[in-house]
ZAFI-820899 format. One record per atom (N, C-alpha, C): residue in one letter; x, y, z; residue number from 0; atom name. Coordinates in nm, 2 decimals, always signed. Atoms other than C-alpha are relative to their C-alpha. Layout:
N
REC rest   east  north     up  nr atom
REC    A      X      Y      Z NUM   CA
...
This chain:
165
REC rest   east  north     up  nr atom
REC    X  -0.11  +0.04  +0.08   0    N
REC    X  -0.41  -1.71  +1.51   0   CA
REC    X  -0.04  -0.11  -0.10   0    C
REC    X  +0.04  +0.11  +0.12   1    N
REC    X  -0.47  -1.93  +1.14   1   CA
REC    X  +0.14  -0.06  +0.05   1    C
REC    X  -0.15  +0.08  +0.04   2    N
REC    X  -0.23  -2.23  +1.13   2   CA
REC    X  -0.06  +0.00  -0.17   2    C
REC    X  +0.01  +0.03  +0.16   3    N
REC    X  -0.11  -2.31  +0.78   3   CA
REC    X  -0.07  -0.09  -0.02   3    C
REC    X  +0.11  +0.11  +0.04   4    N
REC    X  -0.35  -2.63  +0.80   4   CA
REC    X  -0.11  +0.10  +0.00   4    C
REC    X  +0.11  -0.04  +0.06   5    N
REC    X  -0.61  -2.38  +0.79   5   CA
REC    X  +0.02  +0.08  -0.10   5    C
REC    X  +0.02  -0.10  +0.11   6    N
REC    X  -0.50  -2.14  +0.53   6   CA
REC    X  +0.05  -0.06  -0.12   6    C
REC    X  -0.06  +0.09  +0.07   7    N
REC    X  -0.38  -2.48  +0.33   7   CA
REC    X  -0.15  -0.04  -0.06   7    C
REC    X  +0.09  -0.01  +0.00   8    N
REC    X  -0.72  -2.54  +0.34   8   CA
REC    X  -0.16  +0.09  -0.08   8    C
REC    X  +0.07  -0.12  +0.05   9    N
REC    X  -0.84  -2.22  +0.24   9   CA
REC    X  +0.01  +0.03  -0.10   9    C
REC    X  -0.04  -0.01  +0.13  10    N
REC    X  -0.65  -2.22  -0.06  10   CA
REC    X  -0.08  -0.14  -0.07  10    C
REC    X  +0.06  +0.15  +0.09  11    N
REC    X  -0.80  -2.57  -0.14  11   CA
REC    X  -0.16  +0.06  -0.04  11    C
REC    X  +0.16  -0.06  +0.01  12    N
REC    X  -1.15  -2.42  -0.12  12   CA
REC    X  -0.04  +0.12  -0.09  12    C
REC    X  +0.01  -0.13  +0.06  13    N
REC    X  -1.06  -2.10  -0.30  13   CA
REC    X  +0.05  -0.05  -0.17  13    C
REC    X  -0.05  +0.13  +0.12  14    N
REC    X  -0.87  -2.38  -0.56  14   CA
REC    X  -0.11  -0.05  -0.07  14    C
REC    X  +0.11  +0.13  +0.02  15    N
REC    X  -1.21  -2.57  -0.59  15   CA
REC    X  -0.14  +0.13  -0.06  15    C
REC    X  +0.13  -0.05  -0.01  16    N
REC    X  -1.49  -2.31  -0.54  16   CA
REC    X  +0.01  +0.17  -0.01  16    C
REC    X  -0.05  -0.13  -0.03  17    N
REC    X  -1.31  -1.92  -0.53  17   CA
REC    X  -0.03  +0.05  -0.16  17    C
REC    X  -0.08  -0.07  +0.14  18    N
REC    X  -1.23  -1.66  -0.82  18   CA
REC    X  +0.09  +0.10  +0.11  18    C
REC    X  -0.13  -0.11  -0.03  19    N
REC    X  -0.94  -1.43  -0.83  19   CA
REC    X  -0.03  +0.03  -0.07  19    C
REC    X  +0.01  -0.04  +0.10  20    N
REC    X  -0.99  -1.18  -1.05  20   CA
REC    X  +0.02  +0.13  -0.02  20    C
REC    X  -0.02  -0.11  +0.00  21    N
REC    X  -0.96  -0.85  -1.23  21   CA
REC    X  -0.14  +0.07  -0.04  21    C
REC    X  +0.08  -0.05  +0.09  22    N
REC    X  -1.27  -0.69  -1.35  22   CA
REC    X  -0.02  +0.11  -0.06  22    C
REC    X  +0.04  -0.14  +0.09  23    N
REC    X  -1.37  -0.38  -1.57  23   CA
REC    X  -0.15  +0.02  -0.01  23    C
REC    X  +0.12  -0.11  +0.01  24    N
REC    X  -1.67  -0.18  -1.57  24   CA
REC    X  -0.04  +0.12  -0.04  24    C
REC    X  +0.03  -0.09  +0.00  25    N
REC    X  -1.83  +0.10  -1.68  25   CA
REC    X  -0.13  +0.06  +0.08  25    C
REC    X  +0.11  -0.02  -0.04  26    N
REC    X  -2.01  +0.34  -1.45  26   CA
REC    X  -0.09  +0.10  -0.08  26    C
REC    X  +0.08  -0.05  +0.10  27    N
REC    X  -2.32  +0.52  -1.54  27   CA
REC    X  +0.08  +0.17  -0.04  27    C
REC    X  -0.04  -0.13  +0.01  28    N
REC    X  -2.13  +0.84  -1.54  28   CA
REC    X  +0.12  +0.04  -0.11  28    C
REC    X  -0.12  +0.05  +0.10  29    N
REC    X  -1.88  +0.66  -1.80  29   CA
REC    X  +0.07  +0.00  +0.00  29    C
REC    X  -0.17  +0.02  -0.03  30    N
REC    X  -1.59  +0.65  -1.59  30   CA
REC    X  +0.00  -0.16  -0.02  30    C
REC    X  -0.06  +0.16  -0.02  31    N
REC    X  -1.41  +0.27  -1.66  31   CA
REC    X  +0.04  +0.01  +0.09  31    C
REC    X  -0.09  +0.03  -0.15  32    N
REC    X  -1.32  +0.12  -1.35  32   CA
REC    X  +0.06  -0.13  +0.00  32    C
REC    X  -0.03  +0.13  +0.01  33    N
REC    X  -1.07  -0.15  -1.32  33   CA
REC    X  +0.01  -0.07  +0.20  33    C
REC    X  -0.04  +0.04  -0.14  34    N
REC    X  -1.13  -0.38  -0.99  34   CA
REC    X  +0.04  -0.14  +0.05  34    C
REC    X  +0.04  +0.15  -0.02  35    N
REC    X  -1.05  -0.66  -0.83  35   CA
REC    X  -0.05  -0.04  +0.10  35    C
REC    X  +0.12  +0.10  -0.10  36    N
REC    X  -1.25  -0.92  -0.66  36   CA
REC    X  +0.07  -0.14  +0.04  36    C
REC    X  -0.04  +0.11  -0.01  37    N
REC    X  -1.18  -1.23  -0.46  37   CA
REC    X  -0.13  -0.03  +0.09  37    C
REC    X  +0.10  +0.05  -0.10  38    N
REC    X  -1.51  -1.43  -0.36  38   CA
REC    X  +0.01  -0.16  +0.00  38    C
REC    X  +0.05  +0.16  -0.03  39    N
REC    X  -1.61  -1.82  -0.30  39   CA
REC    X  -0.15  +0.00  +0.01  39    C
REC    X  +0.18  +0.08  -0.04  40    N
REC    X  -1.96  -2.00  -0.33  40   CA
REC    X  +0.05  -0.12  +0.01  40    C
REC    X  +0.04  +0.12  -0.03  41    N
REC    X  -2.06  -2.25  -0.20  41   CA
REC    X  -0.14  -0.02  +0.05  41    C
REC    X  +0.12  +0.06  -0.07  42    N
REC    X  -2.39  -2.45  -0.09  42   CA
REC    X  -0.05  -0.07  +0.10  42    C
REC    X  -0.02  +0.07  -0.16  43    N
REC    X  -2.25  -2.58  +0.23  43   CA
REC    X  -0.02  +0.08  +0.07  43    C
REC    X  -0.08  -0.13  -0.10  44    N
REC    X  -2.26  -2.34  +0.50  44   CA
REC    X  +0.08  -0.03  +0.06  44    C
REC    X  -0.09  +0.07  -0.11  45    N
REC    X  -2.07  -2.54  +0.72  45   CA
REC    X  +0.10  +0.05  -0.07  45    C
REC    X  -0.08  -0.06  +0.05  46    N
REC    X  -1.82  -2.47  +0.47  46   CA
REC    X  +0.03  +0.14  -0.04  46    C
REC    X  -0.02  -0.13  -0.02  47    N
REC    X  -1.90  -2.10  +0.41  47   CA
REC    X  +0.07  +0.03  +0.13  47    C
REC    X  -0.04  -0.02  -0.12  48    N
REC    X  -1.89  -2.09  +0.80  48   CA
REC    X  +0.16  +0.03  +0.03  48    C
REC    X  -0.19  -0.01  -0.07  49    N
REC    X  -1.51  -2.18  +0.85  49   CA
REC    X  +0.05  +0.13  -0.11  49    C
REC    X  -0.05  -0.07  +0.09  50    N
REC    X  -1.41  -1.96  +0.52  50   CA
REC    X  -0.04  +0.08  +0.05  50    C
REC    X  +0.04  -0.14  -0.05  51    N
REC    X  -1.61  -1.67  +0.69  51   CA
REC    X  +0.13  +0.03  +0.16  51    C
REC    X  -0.07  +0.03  -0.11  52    N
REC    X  -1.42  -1.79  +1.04  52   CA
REC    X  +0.13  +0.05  -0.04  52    C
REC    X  -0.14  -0.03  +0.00  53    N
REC    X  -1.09  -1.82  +0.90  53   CA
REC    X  +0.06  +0.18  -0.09  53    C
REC    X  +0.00  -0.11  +0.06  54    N
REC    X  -1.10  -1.51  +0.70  54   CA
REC    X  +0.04  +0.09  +0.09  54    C
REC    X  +0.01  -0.09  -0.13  55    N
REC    X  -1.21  -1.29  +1.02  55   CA
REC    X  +0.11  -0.02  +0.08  55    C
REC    X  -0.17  +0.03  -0.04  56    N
REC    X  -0.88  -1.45  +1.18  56   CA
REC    X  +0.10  +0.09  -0.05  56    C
REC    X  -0.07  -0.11  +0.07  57    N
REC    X  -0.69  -1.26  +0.95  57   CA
REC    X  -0.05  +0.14  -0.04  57    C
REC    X  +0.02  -0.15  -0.06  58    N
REC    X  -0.84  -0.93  +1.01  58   CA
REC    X  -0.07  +0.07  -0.11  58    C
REC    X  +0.05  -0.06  +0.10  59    N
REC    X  -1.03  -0.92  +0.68  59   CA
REC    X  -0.16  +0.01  +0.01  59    C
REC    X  +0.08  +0.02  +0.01  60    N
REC    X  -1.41  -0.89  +0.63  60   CA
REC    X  -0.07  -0.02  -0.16  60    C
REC    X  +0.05  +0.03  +0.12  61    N
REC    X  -1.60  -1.00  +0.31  61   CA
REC    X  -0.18  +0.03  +0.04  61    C
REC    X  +0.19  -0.02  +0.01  62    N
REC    X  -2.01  -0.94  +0.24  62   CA
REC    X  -0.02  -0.11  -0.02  62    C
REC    X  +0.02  +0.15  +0.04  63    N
REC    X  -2.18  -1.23  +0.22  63   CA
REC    X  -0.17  +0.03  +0.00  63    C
REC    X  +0.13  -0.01  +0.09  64    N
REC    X  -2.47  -1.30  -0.02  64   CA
REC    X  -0.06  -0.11  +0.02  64    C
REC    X  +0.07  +0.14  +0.06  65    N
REC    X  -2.72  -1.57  -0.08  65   CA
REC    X  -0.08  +0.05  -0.09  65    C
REC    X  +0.06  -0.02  +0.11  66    N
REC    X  -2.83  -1.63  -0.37  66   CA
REC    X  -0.06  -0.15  -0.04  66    C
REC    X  +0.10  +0.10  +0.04  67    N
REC    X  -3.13  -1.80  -0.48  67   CA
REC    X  +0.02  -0.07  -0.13  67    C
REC    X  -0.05  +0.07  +0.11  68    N
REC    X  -3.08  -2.06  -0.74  68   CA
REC    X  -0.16  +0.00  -0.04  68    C
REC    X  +0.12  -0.02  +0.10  69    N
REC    X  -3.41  -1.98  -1.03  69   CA
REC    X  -0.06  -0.14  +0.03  69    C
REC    X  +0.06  +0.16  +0.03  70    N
REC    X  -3.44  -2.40  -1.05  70   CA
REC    X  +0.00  -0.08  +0.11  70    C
REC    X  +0.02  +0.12  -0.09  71    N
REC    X  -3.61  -2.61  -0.82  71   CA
REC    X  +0.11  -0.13  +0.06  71    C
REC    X  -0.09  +0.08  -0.01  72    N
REC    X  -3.35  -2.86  -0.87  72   CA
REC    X  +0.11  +0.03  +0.06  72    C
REC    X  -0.12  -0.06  -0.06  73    N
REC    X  -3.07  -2.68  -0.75  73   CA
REC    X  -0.01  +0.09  +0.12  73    C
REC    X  +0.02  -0.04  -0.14  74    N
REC    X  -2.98  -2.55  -0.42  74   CA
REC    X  +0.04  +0.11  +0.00  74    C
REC    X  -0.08  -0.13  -0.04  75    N
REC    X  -2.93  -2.22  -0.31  75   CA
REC    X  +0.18  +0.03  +0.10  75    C
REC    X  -0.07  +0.03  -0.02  76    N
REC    X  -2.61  -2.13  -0.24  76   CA
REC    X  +0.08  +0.15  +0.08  76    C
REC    X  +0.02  -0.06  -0.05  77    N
REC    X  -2.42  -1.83  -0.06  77   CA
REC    X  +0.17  +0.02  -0.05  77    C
REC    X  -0.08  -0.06  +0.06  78    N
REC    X  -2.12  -1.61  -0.18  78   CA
REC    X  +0.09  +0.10  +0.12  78    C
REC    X  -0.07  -0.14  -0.11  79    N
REC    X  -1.84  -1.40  +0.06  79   CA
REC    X  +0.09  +0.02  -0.11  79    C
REC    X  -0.06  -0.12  +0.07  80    N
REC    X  -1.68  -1.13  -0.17  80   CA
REC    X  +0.03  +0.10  +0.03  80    C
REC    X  -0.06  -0.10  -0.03  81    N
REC    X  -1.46  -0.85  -0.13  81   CA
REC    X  +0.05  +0.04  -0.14  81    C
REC    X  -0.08  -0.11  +0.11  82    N
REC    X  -1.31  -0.59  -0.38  82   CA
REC    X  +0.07  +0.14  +0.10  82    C
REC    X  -0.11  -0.11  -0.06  83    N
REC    X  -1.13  -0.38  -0.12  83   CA
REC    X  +0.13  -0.04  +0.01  83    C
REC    X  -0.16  +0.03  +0.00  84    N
REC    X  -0.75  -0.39  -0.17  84   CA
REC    X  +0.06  -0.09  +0.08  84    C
REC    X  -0.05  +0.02  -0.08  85    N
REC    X  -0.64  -0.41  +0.15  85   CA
REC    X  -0.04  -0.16  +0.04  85    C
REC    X  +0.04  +0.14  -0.01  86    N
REC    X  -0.85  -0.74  +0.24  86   CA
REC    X  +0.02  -0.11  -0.12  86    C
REC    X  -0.02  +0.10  +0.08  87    N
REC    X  -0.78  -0.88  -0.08  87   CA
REC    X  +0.15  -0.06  +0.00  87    C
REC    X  -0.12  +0.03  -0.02  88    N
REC    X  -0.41  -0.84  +0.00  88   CA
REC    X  +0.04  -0.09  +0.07  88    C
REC    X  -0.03  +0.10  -0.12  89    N
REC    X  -0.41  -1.04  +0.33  89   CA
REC    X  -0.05  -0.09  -0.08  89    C
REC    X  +0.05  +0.13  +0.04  90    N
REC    X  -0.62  -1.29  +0.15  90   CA
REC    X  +0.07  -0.06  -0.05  90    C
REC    X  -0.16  +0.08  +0.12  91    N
REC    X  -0.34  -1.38  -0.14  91   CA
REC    X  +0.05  -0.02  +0.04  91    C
REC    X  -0.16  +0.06  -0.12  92    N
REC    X  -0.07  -1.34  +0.10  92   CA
REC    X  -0.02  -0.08  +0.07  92    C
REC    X  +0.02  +0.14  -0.09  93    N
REC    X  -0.22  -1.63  +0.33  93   CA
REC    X  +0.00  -0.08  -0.10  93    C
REC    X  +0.06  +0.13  +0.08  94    N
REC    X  -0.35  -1.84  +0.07  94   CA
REC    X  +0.14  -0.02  -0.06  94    C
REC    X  -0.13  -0.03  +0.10  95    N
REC    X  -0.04  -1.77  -0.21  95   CA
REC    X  +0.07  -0.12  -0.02  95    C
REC    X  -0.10  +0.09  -0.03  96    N
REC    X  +0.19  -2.02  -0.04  96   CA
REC    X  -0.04  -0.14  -0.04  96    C
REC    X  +0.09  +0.10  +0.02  97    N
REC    X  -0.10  -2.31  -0.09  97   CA
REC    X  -0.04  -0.03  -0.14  97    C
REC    X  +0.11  +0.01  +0.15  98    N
REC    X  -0.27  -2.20  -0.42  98   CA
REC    X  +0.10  -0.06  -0.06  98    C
REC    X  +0.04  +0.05  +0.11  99    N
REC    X  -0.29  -2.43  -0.72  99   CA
REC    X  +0.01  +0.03  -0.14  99    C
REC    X  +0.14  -0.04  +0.08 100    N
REC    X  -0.53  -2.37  -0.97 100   CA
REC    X  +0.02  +0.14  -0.05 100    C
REC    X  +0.04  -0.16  -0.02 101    N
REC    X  -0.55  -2.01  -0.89 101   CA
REC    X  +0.14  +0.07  +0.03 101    C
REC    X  -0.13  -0.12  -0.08 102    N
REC    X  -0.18  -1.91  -0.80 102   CA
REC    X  +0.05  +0.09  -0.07 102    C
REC    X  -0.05  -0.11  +0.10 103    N
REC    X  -0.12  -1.73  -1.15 103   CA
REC    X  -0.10  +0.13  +0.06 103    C
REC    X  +0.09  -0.06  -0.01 104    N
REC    X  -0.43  -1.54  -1.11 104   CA
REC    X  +0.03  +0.09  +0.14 104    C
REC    X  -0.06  -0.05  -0.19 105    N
REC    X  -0.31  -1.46  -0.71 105   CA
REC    X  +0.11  +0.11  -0.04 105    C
REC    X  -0.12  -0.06  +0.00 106    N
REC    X  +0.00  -1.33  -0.83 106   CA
REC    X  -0.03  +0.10  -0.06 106    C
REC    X  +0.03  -0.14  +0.04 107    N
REC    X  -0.13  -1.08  -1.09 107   CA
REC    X  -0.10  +0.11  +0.07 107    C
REC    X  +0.13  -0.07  -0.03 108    N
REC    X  -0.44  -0.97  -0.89 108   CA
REC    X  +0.14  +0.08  +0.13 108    C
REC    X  -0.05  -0.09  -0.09 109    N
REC    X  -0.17  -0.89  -0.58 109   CA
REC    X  +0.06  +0.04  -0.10 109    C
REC    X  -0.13  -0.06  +0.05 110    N
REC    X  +0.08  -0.74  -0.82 110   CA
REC    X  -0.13  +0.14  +0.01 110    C
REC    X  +0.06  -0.13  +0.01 111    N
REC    X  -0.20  -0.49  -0.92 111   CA
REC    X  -0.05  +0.05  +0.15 111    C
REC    X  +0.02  -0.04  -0.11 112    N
REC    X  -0.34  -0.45  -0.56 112   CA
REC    X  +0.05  +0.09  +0.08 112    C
REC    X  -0.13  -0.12  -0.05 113    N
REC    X  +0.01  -0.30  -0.42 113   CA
REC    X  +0.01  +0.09  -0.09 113    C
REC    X  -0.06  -0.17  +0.06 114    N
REC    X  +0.05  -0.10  -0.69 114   CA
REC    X  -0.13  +0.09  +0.01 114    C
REC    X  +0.11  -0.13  -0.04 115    N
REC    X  -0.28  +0.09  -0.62 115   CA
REC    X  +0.00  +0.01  +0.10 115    C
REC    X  -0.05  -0.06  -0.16 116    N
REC    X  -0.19  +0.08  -0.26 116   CA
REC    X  +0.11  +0.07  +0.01 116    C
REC    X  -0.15  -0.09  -0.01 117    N
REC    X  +0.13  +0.25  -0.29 117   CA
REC    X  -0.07  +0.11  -0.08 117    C
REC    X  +0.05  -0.08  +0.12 118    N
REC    X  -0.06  +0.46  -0.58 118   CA
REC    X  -0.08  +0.13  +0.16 118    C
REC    X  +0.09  -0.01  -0.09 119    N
REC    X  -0.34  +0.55  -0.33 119   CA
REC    X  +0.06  +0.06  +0.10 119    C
REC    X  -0.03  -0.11  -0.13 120    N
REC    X  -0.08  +0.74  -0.05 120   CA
REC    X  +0.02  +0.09  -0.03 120    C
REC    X  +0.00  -0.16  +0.08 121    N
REC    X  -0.03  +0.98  -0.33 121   CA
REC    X  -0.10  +0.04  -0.07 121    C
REC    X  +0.08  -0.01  +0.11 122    N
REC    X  -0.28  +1.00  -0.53 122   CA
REC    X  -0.17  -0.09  +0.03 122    C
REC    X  +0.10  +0.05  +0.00 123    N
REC    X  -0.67  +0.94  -0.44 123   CA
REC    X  -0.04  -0.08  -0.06 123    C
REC    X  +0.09  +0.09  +0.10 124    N
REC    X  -0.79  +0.85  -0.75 124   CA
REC    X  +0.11  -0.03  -0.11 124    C
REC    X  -0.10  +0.00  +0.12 125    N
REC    X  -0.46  +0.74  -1.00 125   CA
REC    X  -0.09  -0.04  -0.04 125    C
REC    X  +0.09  +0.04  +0.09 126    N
REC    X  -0.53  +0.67  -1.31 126   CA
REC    X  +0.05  -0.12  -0.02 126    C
REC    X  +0.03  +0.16  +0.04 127    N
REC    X  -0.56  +0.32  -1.48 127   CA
REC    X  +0.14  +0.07  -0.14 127    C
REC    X  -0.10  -0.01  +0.08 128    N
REC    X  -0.21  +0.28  -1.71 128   CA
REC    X  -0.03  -0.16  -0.07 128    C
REC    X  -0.02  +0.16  +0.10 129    N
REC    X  -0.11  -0.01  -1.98 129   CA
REC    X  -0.01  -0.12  +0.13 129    C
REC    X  -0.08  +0.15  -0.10 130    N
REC    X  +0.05  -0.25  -1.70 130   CA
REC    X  -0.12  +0.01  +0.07 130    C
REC    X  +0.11  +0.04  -0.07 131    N
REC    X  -0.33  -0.24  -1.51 131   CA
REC    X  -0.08  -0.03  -0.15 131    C
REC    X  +0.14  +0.04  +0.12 132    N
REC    X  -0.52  -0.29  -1.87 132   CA
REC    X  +0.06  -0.14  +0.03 132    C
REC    X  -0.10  +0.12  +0.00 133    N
REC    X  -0.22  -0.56  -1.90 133   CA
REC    X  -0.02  -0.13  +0.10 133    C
REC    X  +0.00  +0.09  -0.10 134    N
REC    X  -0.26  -0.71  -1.55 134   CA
REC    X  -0.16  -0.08  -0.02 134    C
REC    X  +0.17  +0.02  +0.02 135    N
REC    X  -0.68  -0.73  -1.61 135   CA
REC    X  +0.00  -0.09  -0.11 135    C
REC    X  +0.04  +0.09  +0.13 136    N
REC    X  -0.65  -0.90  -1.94 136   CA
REC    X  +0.06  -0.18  +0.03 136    C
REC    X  -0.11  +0.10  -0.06 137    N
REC    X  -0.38  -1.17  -1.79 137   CA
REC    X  -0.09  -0.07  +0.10 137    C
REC    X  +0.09  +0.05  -0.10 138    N
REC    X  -0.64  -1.24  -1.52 138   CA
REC    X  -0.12  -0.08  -0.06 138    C
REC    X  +0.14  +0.07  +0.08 139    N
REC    X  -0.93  -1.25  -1.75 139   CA
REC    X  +0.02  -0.13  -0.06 139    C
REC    X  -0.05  +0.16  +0.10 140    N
REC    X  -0.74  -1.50  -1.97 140   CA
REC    X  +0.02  -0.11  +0.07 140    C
REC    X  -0.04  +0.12  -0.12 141    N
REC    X  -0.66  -1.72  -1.68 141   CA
REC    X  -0.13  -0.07  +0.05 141    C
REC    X  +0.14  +0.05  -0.05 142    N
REC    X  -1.04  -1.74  -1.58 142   CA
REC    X  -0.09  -0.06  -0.13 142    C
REC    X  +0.04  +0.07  +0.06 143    N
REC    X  -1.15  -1.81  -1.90 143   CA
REC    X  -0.06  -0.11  -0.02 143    C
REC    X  +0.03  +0.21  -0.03 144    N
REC    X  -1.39  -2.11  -1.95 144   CA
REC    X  +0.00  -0.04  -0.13 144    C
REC    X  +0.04  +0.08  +0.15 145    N
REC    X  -1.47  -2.36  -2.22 145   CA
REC    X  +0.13  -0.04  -0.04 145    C
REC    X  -0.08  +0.07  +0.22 146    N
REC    X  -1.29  -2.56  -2.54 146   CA
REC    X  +0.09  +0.09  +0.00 146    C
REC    X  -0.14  -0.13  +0.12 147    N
REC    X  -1.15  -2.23  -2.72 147   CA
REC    X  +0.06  +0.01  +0.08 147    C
REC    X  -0.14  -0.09  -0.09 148    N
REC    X  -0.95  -2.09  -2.43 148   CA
REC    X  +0.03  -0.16  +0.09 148    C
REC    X  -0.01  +0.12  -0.14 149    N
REC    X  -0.71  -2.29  -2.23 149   CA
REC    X  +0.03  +0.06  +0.10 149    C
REC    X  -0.07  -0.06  -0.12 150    N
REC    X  -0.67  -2.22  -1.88 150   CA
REC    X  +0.04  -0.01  +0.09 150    C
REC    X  -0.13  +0.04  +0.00 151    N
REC    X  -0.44  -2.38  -1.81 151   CA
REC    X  +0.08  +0.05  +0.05 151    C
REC    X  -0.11  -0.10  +0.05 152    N
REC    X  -0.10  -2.18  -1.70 152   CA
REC    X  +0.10  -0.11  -0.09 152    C
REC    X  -0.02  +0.08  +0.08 153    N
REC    X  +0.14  -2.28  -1.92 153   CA
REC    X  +0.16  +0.04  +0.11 153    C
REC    X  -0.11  +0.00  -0.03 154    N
REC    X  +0.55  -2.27  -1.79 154   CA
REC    X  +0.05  +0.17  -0.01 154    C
REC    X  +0.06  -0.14  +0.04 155    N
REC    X  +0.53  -1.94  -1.97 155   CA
REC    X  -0.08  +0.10  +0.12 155    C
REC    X  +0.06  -0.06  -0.09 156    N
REC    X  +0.28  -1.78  -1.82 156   CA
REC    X  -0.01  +0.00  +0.17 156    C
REC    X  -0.02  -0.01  -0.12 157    N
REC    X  +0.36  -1.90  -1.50 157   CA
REC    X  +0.11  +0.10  +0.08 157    C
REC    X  -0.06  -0.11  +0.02 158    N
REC    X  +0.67  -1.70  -1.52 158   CA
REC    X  +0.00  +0.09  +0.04 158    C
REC    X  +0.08  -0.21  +0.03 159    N
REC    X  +0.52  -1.38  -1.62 159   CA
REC    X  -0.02  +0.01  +0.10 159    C
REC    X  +0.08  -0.05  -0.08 160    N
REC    X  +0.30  -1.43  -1.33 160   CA
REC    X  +0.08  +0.01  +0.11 160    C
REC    X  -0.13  +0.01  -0.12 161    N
REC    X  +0.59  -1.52  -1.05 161   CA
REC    X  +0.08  +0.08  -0.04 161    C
REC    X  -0.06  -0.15  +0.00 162    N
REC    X  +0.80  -1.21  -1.22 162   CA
REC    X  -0.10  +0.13  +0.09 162    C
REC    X  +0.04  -0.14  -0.06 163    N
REC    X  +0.53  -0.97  -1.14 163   CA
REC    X  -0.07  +0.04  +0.13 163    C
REC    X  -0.02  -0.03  -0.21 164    N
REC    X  +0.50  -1.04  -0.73 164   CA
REC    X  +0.14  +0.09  +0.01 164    C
């Protein structure tokens, strides 16, 4: 069983060190695929550890990478990522209540999630419509770094994003 101190927690860490997101791709066979991802790094393990712990509490699993940092100076550091629906579902829905930073981004990424799980009991492969280009681009904009873009939500956009749970 997670208590909410741990998944208060988890949202702080996914706040600090996570993405939420939508991505787009093309494969080599030049289908576009739109997916989403929800991972964290970090260079603690101690802190991967519990984020791996509390995760597996909630009945999800993530892959978990390490990845070597090119520069002497910097530490290697280690990545748990998922792009399967269903785990990314439980993930939002724990955190959701907590998130920050990241709660717009939570809200579009589950909005698109269910609707390809509902999609998915009819339909293997639906297809990709406006309202998923829509949701992808809303996400992208929210992750945005740098000066030019803010990202920020704004009142607005926060909104939009608490309409489309």
């Amino acid at each position: 069983m997670v208590t909410n101190l741990e998944l208060a927690w988890l949202a702080g860490i996914w706040d600090g060190e996570g993405s939420i997101t939508i991505f787009t791709h093309t494969e080599k066979n030049g289908q576009r695929k739109i997916r989403p991802v929800v991972c964290v790094v970090n260079t603690n393990l101690e802190i991967i550890a519990e984020v791996a712990r509390i995760l597996d509490s909630l009945g999800t699993s993530f892959q978990v990478f390490e990845r070597k940092n090119p520069k002497d100076s910097h530490k290697d550091c280690v990545q748990l990522t998922t792009s399967n629906f269903e785990y990314i579902k439980v993930t939002i829905q724990a955190m959701l209540p907590y998130l920050i930073g990241k709660k717009a981004q939570a809200q579009l990424v589950l909005r698109y999630v269910n609707k390809k799980l509902e999609q998915f009991k009819t339909n293997k492969r639906p297809r990709y419509d406006e309202e998923d280009e829509n949701l992808q681009r809303q996400t992208q904009k929210l992750n945005r770094r740098g000066k030019v873009s803010d990202t920020s939500t704004t009142e607005g956009e926060a909104a939009t994003a608490d309409d489309t749970v």
